[in-house]
TORZA-268916 format. One line per field, with one value per residue (C-alpha): x, y, z. Coordinates in steps of 0.1 Angstrom, whole numbers, plus 5000, padded with zeros to 4 digits. Layout:
REM residues N
east = [X / ...]
north = [Y / ...]
up = [Z / ...]
//
This chain:
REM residues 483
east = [3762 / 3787 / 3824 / 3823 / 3794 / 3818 / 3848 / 3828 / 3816 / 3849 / 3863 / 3834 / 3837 / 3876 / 3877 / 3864 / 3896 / 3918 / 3927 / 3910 / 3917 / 3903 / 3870 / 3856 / 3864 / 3843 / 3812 / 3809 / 3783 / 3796 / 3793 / 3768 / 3775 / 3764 / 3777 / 3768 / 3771 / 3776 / 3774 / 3799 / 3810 / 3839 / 3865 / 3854 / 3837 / 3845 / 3858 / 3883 / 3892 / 3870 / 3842 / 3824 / 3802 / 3779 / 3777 / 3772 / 3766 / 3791 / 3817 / 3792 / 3803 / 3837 / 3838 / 3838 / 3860 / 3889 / 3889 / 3912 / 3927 / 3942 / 3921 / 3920 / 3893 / 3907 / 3889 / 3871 / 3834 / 3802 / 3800 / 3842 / 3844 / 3816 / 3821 / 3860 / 3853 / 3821 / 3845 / 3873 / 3893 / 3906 / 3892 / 3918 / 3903 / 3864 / 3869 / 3844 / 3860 / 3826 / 3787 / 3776 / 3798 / 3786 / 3814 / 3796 / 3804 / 3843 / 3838 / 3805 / 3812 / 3838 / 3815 / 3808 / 3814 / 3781 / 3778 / 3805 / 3787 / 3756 / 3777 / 3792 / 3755 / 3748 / 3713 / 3723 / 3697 / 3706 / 3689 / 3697 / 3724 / 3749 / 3762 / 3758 / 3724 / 3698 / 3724 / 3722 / 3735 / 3711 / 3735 / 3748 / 3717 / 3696 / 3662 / 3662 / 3674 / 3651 / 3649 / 3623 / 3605 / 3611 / 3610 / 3635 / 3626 / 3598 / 3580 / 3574 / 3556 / 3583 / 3615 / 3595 / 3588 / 3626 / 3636 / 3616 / 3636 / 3669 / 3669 / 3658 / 3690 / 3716 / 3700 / 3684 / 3709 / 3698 / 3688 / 3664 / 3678 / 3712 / 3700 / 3667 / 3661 / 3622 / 3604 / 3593 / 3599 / 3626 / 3611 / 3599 / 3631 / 3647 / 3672 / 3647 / 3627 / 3661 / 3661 / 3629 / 3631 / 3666 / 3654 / 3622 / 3646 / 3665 / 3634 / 3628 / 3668 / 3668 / 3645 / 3665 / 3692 / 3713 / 3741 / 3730 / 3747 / 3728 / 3739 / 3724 / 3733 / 3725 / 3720 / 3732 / 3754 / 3750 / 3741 / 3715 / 3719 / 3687 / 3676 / 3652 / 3654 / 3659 / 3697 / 3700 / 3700 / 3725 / 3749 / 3754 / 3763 / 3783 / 3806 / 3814 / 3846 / 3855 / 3884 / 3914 / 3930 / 3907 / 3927 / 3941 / 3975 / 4006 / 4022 / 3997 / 3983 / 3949 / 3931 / 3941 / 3908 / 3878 / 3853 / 3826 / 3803 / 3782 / 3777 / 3766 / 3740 / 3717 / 3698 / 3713 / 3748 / 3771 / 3775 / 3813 / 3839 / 3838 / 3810 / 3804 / 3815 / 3777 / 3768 / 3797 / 3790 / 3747 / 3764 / 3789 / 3760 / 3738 / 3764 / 3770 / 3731 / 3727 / 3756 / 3737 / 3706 / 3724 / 3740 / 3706 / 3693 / 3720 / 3714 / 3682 / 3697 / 3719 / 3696 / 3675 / 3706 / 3711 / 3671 / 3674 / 3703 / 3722 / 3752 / 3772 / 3779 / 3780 / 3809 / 3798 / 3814 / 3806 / 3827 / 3817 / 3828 / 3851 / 3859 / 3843 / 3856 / 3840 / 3860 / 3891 / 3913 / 3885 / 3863 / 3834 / 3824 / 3846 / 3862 / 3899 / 3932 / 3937 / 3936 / 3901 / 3886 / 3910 / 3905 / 3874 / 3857 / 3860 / 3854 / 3851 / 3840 / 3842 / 3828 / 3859 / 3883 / 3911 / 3916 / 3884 / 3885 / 3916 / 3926 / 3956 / 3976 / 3982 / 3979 / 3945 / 3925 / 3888 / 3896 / 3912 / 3874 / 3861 / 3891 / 3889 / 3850 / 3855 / 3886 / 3867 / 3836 / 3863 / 3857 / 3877 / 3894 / 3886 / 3911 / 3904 / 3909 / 3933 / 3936 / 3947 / 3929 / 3939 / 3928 / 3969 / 3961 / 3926 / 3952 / 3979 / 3967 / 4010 / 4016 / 4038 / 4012 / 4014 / 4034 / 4016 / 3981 / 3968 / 3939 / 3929 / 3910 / 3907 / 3909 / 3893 / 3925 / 3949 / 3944 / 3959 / 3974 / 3981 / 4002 / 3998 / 4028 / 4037 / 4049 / 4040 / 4016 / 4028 / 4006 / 4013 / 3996 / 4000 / 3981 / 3952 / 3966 / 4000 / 4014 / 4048 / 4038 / 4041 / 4024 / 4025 / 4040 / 4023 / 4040 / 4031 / 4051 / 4023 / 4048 / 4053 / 4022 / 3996 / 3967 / 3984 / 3988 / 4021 / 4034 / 4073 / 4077 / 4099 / 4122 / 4133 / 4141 / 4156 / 4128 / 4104 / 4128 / 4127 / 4089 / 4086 / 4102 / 4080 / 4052 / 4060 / 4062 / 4024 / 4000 / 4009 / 4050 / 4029 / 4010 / 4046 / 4058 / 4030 / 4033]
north = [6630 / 6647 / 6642 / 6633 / 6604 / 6592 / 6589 / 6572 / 6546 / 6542 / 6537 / 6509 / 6488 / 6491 / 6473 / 6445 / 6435 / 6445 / 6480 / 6503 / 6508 / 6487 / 6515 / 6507 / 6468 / 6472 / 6490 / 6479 / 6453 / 6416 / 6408 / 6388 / 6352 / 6341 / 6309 / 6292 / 6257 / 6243 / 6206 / 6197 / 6229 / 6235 / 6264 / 6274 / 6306 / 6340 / 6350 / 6325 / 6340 / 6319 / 6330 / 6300 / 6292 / 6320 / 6329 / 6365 / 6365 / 6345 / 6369 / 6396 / 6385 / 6378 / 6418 / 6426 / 6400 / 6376 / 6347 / 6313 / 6303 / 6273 / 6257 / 6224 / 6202 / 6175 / 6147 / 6151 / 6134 / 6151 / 6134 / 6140 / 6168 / 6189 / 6168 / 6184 / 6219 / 6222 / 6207 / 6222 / 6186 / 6163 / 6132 / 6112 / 6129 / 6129 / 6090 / 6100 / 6087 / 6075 / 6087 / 6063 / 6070 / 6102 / 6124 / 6125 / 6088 / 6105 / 6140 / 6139 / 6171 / 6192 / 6220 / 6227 / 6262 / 6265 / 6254 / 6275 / 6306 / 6294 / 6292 / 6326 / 6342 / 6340 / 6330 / 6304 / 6287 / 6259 / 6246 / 6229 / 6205 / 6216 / 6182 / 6151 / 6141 / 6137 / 6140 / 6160 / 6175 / 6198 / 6213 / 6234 / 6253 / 6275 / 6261 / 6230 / 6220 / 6225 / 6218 / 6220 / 6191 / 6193 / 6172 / 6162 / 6160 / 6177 / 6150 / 6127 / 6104 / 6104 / 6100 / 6069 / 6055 / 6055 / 6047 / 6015 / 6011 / 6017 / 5995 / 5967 / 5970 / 5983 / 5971 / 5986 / 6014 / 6028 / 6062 / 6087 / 6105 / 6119 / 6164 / 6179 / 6210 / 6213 / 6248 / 6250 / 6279 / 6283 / 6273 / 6240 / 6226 / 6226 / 6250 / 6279 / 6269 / 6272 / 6307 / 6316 / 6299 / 6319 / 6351 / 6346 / 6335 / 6372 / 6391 / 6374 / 6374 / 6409 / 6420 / 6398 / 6419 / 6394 / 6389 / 6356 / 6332 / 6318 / 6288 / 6276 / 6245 / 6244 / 6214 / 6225 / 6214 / 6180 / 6153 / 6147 / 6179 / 6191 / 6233 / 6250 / 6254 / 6291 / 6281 / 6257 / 6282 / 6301 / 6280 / 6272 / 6233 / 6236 / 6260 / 6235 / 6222 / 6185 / 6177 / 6179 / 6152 / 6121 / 6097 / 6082 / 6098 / 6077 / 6062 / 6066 / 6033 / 6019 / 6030 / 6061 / 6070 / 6058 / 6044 / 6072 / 6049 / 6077 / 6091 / 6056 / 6049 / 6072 / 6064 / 6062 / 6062 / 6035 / 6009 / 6009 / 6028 / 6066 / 6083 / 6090 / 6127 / 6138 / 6127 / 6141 / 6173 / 6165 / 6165 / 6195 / 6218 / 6200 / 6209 / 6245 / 6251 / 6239 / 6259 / 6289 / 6281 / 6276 / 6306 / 6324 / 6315 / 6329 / 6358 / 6361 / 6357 / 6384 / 6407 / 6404 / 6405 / 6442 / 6452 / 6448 / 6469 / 6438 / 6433 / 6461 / 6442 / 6406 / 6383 / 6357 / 6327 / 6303 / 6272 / 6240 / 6211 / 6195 / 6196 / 6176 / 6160 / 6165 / 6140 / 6151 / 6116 / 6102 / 6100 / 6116 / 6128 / 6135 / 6104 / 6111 / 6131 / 6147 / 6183 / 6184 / 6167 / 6182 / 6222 / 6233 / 6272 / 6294 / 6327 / 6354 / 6390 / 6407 / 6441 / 6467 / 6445 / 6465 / 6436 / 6433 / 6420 / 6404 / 6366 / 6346 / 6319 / 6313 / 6279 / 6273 / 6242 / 6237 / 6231 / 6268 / 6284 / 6278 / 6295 / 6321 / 6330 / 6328 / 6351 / 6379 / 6377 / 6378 / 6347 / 6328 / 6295 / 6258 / 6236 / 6209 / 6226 / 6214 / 6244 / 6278 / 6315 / 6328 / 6364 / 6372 / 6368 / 6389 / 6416 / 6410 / 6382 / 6382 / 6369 / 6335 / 6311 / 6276 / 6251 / 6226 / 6215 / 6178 / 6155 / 6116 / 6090 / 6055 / 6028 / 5993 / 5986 / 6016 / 6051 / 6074 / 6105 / 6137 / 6168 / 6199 / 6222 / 6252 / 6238 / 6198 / 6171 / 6138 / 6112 / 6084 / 6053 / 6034 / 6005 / 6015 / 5994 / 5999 / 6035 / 6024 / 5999 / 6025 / 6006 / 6034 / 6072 / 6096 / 6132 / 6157 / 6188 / 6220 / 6238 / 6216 / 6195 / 6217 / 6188 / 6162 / 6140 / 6122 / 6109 / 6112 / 6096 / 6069 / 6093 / 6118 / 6096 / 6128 / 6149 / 6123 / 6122 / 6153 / 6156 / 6123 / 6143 / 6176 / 6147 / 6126 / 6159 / 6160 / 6194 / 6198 / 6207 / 6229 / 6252 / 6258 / 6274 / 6298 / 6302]
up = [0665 / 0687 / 0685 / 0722 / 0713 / 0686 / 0707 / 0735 / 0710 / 0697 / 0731 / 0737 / 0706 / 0712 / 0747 / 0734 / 0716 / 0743 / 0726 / 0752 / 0794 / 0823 / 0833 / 0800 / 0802 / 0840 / 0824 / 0792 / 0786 / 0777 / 0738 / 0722 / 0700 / 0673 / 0667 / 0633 / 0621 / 0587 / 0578 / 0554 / 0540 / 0517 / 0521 / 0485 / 0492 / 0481 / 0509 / 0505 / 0469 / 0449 / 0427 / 0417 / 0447 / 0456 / 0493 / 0497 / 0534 / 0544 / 0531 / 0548 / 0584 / 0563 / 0556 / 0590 / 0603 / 0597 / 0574 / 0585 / 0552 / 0573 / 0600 / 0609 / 0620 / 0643 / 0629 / 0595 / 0601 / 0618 / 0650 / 0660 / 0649 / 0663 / 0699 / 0698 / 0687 / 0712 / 0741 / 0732 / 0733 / 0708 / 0701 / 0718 / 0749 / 0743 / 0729 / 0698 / 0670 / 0654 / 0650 / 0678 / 0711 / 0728 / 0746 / 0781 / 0784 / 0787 / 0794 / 0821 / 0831 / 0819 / 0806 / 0765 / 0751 / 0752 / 0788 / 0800 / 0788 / 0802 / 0836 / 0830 / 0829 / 0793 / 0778 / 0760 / 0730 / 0703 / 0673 / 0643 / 0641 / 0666 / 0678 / 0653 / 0643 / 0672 / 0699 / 0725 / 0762 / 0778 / 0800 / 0771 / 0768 / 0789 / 0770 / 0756 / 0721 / 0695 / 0655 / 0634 / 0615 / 0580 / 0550 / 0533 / 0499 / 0482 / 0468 / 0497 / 0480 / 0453 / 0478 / 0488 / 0462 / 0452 / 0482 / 0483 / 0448 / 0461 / 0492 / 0471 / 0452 / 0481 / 0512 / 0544 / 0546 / 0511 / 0504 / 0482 / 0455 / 0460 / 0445 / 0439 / 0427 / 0426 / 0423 / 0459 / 0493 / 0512 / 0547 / 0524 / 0543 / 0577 / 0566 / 0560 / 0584 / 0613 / 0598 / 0606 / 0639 / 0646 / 0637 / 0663 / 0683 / 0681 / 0685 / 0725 / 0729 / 0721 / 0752 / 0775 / 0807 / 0801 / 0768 / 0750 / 0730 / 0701 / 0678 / 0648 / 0631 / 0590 / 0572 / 0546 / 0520 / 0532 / 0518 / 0496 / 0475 / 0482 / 0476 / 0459 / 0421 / 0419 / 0436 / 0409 / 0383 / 0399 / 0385 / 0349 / 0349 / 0314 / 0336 / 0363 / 0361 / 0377 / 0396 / 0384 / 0404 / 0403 / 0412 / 0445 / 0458 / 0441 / 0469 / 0498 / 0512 / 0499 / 0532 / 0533 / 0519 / 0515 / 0487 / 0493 / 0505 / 0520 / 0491 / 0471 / 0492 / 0472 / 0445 / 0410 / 0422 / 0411 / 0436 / 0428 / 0405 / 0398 / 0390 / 0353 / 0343 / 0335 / 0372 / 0389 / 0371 / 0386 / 0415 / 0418 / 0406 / 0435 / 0461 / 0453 / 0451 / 0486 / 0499 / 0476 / 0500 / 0534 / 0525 / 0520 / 0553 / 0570 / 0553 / 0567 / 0607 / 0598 / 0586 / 0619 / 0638 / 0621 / 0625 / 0659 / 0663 / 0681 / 0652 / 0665 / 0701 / 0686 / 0682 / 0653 / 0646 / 0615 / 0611 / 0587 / 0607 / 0582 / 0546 / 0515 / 0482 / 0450 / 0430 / 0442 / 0444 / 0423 / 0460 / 0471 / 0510 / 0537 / 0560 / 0552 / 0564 / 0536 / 0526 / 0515 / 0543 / 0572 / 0562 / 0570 / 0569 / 0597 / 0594 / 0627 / 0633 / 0667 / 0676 / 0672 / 0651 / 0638 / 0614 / 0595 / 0559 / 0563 / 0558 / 0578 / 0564 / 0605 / 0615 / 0640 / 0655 / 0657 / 0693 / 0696 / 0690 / 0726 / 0745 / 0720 / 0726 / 0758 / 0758 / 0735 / 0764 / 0793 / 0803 / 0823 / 0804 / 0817 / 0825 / 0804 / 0769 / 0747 / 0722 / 0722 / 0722 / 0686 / 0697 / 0692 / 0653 / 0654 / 0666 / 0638 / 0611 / 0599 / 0635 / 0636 / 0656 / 0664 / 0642 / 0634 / 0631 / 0638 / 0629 / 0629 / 0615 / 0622 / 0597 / 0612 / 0635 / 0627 / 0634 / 0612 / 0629 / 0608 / 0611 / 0589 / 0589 / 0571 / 0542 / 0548 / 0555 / 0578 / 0582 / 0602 / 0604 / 0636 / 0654 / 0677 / 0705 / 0705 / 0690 / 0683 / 0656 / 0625 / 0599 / 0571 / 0564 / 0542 / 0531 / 0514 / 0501 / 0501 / 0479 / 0455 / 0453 / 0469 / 0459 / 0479 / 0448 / 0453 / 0488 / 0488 / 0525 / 0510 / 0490 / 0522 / 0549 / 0564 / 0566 / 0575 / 0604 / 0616 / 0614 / 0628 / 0662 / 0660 / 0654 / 0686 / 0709 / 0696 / 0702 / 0734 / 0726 / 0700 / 0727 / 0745 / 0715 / 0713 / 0751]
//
């Protein structure tokens, strides 16, 4: 290759970050997305600095991008969570605070990421789980919806038989077994079979004029535990440490979290009380060999991605939509503001980063991913979005960026409302109908007691204070400061 081809490809990858002039911005051709979904996904990857969870291809897209050591999901459960980030507002606006209530019944036409590239002359294609469960909005997509039929288990016959089991002792909403490991394909389940659907998917997207945007929802690590065996014996379960904080946080009200009743449901988990050490350990090793798989499949869309020769003019995105407990605060699932639940994987690569392979510590929202797509196609931004572009921090990952972080959950008749701040955690529980009724204060110091063990609201009436004001002026005094 000639020096002048090198500098012209140089010059085209650099516009798309905002590093090269206007003539190449007019010619060059918009950028791809991949946009990839994770169900239930812990920030314990080794991209993150971790090495007990194996997810190679994760930290591939990792390499070539940034990691977000600190983002936030705005409301830790599927249905929230995934509604906000797609419409780029918080659930306070799209009125899902549950996995019934559907956000077009707020939101009936504000447009989706999705939909806004589909606007802006994108092909746009989804499958897997990209909003919660079997919901849907058509207008996001160029072709409808799709998701392969799978099983869940591999022994049908066995999951029903258990299941008939289990429902006799727990009741209609009982499950099959919570991890299976059997000794079968990877397409035996819908995870390998949305990777072989995604990577036919590339092959027709690829002989398409027009740039597309592609998302894929994994199942994967969700609930029940559920991945071939050869992922299982990644992982040597004598190896597998348990939490080190089982217990609830001294000082925080009962309902701050919950009594993982998603997780009992299954069969041969305790009704009540924690779960034995032998299980929880079952159950650890369960989780990391579905992440192991997920992680696999992926691997697979990536490795298409290259053949075609479409990675080097793709921006890909891969978020889980919340965090996940593994006995930490002796619970189980997700459901909570806490730390574990709140924090969530997101992970970004964009042709001609100068940044790639680095990690922030910067402060970012699940609603800041669709203005920031949409500001690394050119796109313009909506008005209805309630988060922030973090392209600034792609450009310099040191960069001071917003303040404070917020998230919610709701508790029968009290919503709890949470900020995350450099250094702290505030929670504050008010009623549903009437804001100004403070039922109860959480805090948390991140320096001092980074697992969120001990809430010392009660002993710094000062501080509690002064974080009750940054609080009250909410997300929206947030965005000012970042301008």
């Amino acid at each position: 290759m000639t020096n002048g081809m090198t500098s012209r490809r140089r010059f085209v990858l650099g516009g798309l970050m905002g590093f090269a002039g206007a003539a190449a911005a007019q010619t060059r051709k918009k950028p791809n997305v991949l946009f990839v979904a994770v169900d239930d996904l812990r920030p314990e990857l080794g991209c993150y600095g971790h090495k007990t969870i194996l997810t190679p291809n994760i930290d591939r897209i990792a390499k070539d991008g940034m990691v977000f050591l600190r983002a936030y999901c705005q409301q830790a459960v599927c249905s929230p969570s995934r509604s906000s980030l797609m419409t780029g507002a918080r659930p306070d606006t799209t009125k899902v605070w549950d996995l019934v209530t559907h956000f077009r019944d707020a939101m009936p036409t504000q447009p989706t990421v999705a939909g806004h590239f589909k606007n802006n002359g994108y092909f746009v294609q989804g499958m897997g789980k990209i909003f919660h469960g079997g919901y849907d909005d058509p207008r996001s997509w160029s072709v409808p919806w799709q998701t392969p039929e799978a099983t869940t288990y591999a022994s049908p016959a066995s999951e029903r038989r258990q299941l008939t089991e289990n429902r006799a002792k727990k009741g209609k909403g009982a499950r099959g077994p919570a991890y299976e490991g059997a000794d079968v394909p990877d397409n035996t389940f819908r995870d390998g079979k949305i990777a072989e659907l995604a990577v036919a998917t590339l092959r027709e997207l690829a002989k398409k004029p027009q740039p597309f945007f592609l998302a894929v929802g994994f199942a994967k690590p969700h609930l029940p535990f559920i991945s071939p065996k050869r992922y299982w014996d990644l992982y040597d379960p004598k190896e597998i440490k348990l939490a080190a904080n089982p217990y609830h946080p001294k000082g925080a009200p009962e309902y701050a979290l919950t009594a993982s009743g998603e997780l009992r449901n299954y069969v041969g988990i305790p009704a009540e009380g924690p779960m034995p050490d032998s299980l929880a350990r079952t159950l650890k090793h369960g989780y990391y060999a579905a992440t192991s798989y997920m992680d696999a499949q992926l691997g697979k869309v990536l490795d298409e991605l290259e053949k075609l020769g479409l990675r080097r003019n793709t921006i890909i995105v891969l978020w889980g939509d919340h965090g996940w407990k593994l006995g930490e605060h002796g619970e189980w699932c997700k459901h909570s503001n806490v730390e574990n639940d709140t924090n969530a994987p997101l992970v970004l690569a964009a042709p001609g980063m100068k940044n790639a392979g680095k990690r922030t510590r910067a402060l970012v929202e699940f609603v800041d991913i669709y203005p920031t797509l949409a500001d690394l196609a050119g796109l313009p931004l909506p008005a209805h979005l309630e988060g922030k572009s973090f392209r600034p921090v792609l450009e310099n990952p040191e960069r001071k960026w917003k303040s404070a972080a917020f998230s919610q959950y709701p508790r029968g008749k009290v919503m709890g409302y949470s900020m995350r701040t450099d250094r702290h955690r505030l929670t504050v529980w008010v009623a549903r109908d009437d804001h100004s009724k403070v039922e109860a204060v959480e805090l948390y110091d991140h320096r001092a007691d980074p697992q969120e063990n001990t809430n010392i609201a009660a002993a710094n009436a000062a501080l509690v204070q002064t974080l009750m004001e940054k609080w009250r002026g909410g997300w929206k005094q947030v965005l000012t400061e970042v301008g």
